[in-house]
C-alpha positions as a printed Julia matrix, in Angstrom:
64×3 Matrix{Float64}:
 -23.67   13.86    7.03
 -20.24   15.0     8.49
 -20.61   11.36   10.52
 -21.32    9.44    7.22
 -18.29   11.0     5.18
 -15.97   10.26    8.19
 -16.88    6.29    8.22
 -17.15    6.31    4.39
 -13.72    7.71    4.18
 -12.35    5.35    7.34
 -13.76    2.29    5.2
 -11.9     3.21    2.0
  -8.49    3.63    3.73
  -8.98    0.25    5.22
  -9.72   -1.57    1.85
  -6.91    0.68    0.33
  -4.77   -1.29    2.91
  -5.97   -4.37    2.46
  -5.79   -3.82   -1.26
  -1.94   -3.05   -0.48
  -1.76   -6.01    1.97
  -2.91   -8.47   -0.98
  -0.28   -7.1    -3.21
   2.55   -7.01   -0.96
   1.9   -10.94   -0.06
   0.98  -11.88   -3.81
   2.93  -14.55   -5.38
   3.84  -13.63   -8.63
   4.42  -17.34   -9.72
   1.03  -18.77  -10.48
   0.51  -15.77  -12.61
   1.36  -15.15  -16.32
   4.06  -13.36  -17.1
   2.4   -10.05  -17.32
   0.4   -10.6   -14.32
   4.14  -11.49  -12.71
   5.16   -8.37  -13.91
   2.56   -6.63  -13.03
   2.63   -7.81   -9.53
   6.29   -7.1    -8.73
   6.36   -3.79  -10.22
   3.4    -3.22   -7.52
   5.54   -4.43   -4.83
   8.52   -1.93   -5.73
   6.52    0.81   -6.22
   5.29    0.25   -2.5
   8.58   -0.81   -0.55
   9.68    2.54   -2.08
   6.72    4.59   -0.85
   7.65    2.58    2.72
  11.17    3.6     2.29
  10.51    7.73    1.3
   7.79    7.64    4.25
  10.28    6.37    7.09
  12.75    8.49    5.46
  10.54   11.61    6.01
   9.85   10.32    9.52
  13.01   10.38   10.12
  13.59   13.75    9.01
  10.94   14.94   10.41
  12.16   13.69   14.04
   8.83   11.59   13.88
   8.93    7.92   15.43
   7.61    4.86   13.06
């Protein structure tokens, strides 16, 4: 069961990255404007999650 939970919980952080992947190489000009929005609000909201993670890292002493 332990096994199971592990892979289950490997295969959802993988398809939360490549979720993140599709966002971050979206372009937002075949879309409508909301889905534009939409798609470079995503892409802010992530550089900035990159940015206060290496910023952490680099308080913490940690190496990227």
């Amino acid at each position: 069961m332990k096994e199971q939970l592990s892979v289950t919980k490997k295969k959802i952080k993988l398809m939360e990255e490549q979720s993140e992947m599709a966002i971050m190489t979206a372009s937002a000009s075949q879309l409508t404007q909301h889905g534009s929005e939409y798609v470079l609000l995503r892409q802010k909201r992530k550089l900035e999650e990159y940015k206060r993670q290496i910023e952490l890292e680099r308080d913490n002493g940690d190496s990227i």
